[in-house]
C-alpha positions as CSV (number, residue, x, y, z in Angstrom):
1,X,86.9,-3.1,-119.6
2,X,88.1,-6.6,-119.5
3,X,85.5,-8.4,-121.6
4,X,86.4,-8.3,-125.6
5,X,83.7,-5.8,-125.9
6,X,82.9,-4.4,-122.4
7,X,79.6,-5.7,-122.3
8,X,80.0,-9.9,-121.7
9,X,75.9,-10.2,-121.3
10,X,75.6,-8.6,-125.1
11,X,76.1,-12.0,-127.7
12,X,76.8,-11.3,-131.3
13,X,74.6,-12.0,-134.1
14,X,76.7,-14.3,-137.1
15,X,77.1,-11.8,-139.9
16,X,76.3,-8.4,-138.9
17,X,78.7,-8.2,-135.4
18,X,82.9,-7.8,-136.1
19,X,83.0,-9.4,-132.2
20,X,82.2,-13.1,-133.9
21,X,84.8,-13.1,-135.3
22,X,87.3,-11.7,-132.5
23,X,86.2,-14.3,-129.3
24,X,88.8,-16.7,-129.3
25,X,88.1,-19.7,-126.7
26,X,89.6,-23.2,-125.4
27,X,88.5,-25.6,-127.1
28,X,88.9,-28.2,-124.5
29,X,86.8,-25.8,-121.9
30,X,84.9,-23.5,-123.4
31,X,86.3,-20.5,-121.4
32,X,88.0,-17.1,-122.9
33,X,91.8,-17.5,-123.4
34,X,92.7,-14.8,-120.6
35,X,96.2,-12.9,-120.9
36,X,97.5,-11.6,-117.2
37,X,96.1,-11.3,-114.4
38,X,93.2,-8.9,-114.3
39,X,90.0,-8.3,-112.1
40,X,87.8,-10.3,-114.4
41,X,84.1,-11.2,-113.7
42,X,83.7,-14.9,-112.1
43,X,81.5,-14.6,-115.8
44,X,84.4,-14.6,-117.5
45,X,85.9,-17.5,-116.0
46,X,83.5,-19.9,-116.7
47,X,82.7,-21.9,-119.8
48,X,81.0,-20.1,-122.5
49,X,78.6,-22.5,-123.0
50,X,75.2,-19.7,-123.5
51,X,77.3,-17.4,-125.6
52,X,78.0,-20.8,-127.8
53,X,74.6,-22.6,-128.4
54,X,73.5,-18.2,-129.1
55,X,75.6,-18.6,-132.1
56,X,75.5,-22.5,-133.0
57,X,71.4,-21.7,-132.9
58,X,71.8,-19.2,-135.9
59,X,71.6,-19.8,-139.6
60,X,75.4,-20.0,-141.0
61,X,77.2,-19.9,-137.7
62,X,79.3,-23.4,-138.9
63,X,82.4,-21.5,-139.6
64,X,82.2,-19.0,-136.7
65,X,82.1,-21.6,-134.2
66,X,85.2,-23.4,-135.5
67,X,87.0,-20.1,-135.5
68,X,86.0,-19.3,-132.1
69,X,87.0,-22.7,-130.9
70,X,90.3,-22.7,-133.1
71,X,89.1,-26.3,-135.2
72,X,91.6,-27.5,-137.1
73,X,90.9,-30.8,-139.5
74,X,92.7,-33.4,-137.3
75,X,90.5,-35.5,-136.2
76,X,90.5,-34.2,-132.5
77,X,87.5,-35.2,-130.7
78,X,86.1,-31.8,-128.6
79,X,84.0,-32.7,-125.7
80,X,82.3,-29.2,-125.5
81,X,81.3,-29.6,-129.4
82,X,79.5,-32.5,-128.3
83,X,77.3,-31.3,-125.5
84,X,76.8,-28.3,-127.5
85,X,75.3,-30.3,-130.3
86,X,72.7,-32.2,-127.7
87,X,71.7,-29.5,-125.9
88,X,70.7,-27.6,-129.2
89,X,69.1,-31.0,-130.3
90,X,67.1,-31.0,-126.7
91,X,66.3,-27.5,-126.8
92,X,64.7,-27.6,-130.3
93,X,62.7,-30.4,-129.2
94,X,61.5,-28.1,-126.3
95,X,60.8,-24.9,-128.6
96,X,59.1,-27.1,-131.1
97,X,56.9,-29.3,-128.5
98,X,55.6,-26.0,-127.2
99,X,54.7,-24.1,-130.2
100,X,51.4,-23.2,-130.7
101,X,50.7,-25.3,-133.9
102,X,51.9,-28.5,-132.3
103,X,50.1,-28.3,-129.3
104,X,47.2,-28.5,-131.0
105,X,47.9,-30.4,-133.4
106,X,49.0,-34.5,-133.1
107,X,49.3,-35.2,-136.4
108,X,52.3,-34.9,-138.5
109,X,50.6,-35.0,-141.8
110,X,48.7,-31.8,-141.4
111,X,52.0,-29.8,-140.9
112,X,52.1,-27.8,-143.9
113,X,56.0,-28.1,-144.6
114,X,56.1,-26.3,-148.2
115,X,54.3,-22.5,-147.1
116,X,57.2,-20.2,-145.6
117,X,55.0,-18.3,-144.1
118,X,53.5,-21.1,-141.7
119,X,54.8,-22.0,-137.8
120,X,55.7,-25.0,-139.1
121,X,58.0,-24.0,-141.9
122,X,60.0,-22.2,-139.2
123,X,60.4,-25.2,-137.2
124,X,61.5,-27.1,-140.1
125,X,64.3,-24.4,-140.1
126,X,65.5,-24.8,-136.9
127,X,65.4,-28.9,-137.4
128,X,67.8,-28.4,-140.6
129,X,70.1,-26.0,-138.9
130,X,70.3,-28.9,-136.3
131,X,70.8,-31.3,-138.8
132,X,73.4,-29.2,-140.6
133,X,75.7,-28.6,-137.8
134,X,76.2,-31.7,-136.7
135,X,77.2,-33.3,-139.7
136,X,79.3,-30.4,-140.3
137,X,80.9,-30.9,-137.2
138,X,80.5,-34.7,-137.4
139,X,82.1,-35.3,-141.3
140,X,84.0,-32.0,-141.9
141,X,85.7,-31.6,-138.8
142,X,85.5,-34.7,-137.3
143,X,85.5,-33.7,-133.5
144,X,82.6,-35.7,-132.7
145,X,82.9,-39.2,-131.2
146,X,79.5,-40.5,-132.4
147,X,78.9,-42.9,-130.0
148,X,79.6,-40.6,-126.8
149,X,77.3,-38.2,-128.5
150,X,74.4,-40.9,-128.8
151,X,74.9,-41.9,-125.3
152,X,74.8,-38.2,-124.0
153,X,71.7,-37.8,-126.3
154,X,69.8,-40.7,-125.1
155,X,70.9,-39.6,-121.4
156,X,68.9,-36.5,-121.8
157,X,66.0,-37.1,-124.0
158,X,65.5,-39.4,-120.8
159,X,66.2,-36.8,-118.3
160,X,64.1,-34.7,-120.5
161,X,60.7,-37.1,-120.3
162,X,61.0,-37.6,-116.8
163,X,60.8,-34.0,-116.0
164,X,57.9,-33.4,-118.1
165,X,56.7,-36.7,-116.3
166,X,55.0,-37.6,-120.0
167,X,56.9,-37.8,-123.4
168,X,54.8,-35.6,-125.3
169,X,57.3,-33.0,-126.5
170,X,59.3,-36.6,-127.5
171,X,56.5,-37.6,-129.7
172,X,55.4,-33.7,-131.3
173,X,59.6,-33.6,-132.5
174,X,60.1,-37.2,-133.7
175,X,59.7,-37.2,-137.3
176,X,62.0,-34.0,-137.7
177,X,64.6,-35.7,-134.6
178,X,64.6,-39.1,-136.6
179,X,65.2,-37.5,-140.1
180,X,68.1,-35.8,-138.2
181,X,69.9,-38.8,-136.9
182,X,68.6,-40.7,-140.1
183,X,71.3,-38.0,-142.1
184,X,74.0,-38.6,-139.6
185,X,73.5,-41.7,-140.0
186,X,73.6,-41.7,-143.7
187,X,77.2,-41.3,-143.5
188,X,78.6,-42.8,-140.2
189,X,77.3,-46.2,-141.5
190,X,79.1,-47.4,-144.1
191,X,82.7,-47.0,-141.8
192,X,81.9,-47.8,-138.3
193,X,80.8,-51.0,-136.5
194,X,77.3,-51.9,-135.6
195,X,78.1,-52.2,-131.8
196,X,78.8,-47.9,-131.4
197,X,75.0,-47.7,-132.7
198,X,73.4,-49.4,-129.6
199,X,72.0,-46.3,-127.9
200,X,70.1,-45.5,-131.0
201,X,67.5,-48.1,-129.5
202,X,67.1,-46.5,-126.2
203,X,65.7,-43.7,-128.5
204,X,63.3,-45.4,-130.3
205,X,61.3,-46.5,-127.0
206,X,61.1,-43.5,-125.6
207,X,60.0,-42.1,-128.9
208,X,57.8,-44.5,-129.7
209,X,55.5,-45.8,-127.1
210,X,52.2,-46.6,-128.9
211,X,50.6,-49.6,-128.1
212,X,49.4,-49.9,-131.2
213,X,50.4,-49.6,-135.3
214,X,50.7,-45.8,-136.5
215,X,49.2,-45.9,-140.2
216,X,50.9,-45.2,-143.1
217,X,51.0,-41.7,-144.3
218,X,49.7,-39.9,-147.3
219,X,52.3,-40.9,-149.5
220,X,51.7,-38.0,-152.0
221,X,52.9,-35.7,-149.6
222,X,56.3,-34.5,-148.4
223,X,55.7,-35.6,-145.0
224,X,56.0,-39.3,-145.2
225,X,59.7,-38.7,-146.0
226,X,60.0,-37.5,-142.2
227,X,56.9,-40.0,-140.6
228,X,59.2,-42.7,-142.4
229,X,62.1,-41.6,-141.2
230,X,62.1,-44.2,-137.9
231,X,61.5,-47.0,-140.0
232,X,64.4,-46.1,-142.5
233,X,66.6,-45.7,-140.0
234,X,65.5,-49.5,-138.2
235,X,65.9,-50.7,-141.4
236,X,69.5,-49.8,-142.3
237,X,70.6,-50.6,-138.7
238,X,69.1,-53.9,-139.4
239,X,70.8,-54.2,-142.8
240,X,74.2,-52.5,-140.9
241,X,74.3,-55.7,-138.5
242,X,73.6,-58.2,-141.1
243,X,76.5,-56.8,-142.9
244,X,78.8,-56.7,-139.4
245,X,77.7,-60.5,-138.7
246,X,75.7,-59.2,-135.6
247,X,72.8,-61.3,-134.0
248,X,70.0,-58.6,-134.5
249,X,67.2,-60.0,-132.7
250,X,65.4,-56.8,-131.7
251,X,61.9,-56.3,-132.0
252,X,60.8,-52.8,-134.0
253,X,58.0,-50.6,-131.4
254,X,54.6,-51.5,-132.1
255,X,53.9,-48.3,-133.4
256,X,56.4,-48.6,-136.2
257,X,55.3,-52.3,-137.4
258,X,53.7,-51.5,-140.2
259,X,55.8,-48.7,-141.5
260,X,59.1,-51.0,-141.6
261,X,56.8,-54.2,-143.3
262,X,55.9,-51.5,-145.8
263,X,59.5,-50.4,-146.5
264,X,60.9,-53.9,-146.7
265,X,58.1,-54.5,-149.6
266,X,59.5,-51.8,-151.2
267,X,63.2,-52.3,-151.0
268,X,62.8,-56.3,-151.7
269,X,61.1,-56.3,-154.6
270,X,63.7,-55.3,-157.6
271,X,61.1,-55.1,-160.0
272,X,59.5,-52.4,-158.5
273,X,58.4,-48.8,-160.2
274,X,57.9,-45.4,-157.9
275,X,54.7,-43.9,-158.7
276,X,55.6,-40.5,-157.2
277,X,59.3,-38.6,-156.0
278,X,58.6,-38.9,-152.5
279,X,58.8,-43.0,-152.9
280,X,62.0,-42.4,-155.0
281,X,63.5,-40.5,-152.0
282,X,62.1,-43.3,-149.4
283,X,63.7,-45.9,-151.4
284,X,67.0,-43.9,-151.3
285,X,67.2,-42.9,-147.6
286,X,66.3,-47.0,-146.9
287,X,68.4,-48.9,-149.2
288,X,71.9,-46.9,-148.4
289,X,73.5,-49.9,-146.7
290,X,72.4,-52.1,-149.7
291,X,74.5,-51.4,-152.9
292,X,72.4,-53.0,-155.2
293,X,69.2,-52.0,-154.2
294,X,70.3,-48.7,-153.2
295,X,71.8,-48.6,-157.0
296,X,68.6,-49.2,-158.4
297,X,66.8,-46.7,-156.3
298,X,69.3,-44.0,-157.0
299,X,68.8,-44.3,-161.1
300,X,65.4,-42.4,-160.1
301,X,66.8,-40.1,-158.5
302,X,68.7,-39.4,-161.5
303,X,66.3,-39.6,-164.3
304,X,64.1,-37.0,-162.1
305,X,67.2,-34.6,-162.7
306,X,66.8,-35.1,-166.3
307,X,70.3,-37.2,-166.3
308,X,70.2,-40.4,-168.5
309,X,74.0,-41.0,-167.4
310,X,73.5,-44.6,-166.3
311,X,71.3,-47.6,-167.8
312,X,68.3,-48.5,-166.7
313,X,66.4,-45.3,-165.6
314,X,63.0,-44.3,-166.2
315,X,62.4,-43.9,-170.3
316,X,61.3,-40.5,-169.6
317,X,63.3,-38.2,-168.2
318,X,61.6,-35.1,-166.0
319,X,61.0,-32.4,-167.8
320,X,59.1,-30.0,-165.4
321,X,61.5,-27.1,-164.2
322,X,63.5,-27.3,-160.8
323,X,62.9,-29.6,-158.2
324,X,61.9,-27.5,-154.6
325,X,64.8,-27.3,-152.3
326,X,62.6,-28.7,-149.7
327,X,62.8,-31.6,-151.9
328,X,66.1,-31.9,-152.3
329,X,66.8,-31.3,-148.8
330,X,64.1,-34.2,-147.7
331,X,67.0,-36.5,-149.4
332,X,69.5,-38.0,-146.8
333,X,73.4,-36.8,-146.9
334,X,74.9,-39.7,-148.7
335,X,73.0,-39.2,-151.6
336,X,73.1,-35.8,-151.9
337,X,77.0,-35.9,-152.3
338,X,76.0,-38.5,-154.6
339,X,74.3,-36.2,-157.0
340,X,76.2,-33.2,-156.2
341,X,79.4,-35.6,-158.1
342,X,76.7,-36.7,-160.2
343,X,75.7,-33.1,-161.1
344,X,79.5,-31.8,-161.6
345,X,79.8,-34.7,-163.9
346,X,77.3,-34.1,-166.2
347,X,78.1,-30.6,-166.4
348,X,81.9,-31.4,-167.1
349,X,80.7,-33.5,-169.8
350,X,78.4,-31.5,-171.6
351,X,81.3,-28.6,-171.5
352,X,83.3,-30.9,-172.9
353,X,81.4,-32.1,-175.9
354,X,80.5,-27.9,-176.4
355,X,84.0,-27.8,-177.1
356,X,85.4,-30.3,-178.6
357,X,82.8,-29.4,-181.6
């Protein structure tokens, strides 16, 4: 009788349940905003927390956590948000380090990331709803302090090998967990000093312990986007403390040497022409802290939309129907709100010169 639906155990589902949209919460605790003074269960006193990563783990549940939590866009960093957003990075890495496919599987490359119907396609899902809320909550909401959340990240992942006592459900996650901190850091970058990064590194040793080099992937498939992901991400942290004046003298894990030397060929040679998309979308998720480059790279991008809008893109422009959304989603958040402006433009344009005939 005291619960907002009599039945406190019983969590809604986001889009088919009118109680989503009643709980109300503190956003500083996490517990139900109680009126009087009733016989409520010690359940209801307590944070929320369950009831919370229940809903923040479903497809489309961005808005209905902000409601519940009463986000406004001020800026106002929430504590809870945060250790919401690791735990639901941790458990991921759990659920996907004890699937079926991976356990039997060690190599990325034979994930088959482009059949719906496969394990793997489903934990590609949960990874982009990962991904998704936290650069919701990280860029539209702003309630995350980044570098308290990489701090309470790296504190876990840590806490997390040494009760496994071996780092293996590290290693079966760490291409989808680095192309998620690879998008939020696609846009936390650019405004913020290299120093609030440091933890990052704490990450990459844990994730990457191979004595050593891991060869480079098939580059003709969608998943050297993701094996690549580390090294873009060492790569624009190198290029973020260059530009901050920062002595970066850290050496890249063994197992990652000869995916950053291959990178860095790419990126430092101006002259140079992708021979597929997935090398177009490398050289745009590497070169983001480097305008020129990262210029260059994105003309590419463009010319594989069909869009001749700037000079110096490829002479033919693609002609061969959409591109996948697994694709498009492969491409780190900066430029995709690049070509999302780039995409409103062009259409702008064209309806402009239907009607001005």
């Amino acid at each position: 009788m005291v619960s907002f639906h009599g039945r406190p155990p019983t969590f809604p589902i986001v889009g088919h349940s009118l109680a989503a949209t009643i709980i109300k919460l503190d956003n500083a605790t996490g517990k139900y905003k109680h009126k009087g003074q009733l016989p409520y269960d010690m359940d209801l006193e307590e944070p929320q927390m369950d009831l919370l990563y229940f809903i923040m783990e479903q497809n489309h549940s961005r808005e209905t956590i902000a409601h519940m939590l009463s986000f406004s866009k001020t800026k106002e960093r929430s504590v809870i948000l945060e250790k919401l957003l690791v735990e639901m990075i941790v458990r991921t890495i759990v659920k996907c380090g004890q699937m079926k496919f991976t356990m039997e599987n060690d190599n990325f490359e034979k994930y088959n990331l482009e059949n719906c119907d496969t394990e793997t396609h489903q934990m590609f899902l949960q990874w982009q709803n990962v991904a998704s809320s936290s650069i919701y909550y990280e860029f539209c909401y702003q309630n995350i302090h980044f570098p308290s959340f990489l701090n309470d990240l790296a504190g876990r992942l840590q806490e997390l090998q040494s009760r496994e006592k071996t780092n293996q459900y590290l290693i079966k996650s760490r291409e989808f967990f680095m192309w998620t901190l690879l998008q939020m850091l696609s846009r936390y970058i650019p405004k913020h000093p290299f120093d609030n990064l440091l933890s990052i590194f704490r990450m990459y040793d844990m994730l990457y312990p191979e004595t050593t080099a891991v060869p480079l992937p098939d580059l003709d498939k969608i998943n050297c986007i993701y094996i690549l992901s580390a090294a873009s991400s060492w790569i624009l942290l190198s290029i973020k403390a260059e530009h901050d004046k920062v002595r970066f003298n850290r050496t890249p894990p063994i197992g990652l040497e000869e995916h950053i030397k291959f990178l860095q060929g790419l990126i430092s040679n101006p002259s140079f022409t992708p021979s597929n998309d997935f090398i177009v979308v490398l050289l745009c998720n590497t070169c983001m802290a480097n305008t020129e480059r990262y210029t260059a790279a994105f003309r590419f991008l463009e010319n594989m939309l069909g869009s001749r809008s700037t000079p110096g893109a490829l002479q033919q422009p693609r002609n061969q129907g959409p591109i996948a959304m697994n694709f498009l989603d492969s491409i780190a958040v900066h430029s995709r709100f690049k070509l999302v402006f780039l995409i409103i433009q062009t259409r702008n344009n064209f309806l402009t010169h239907i009607f001005t005939k």
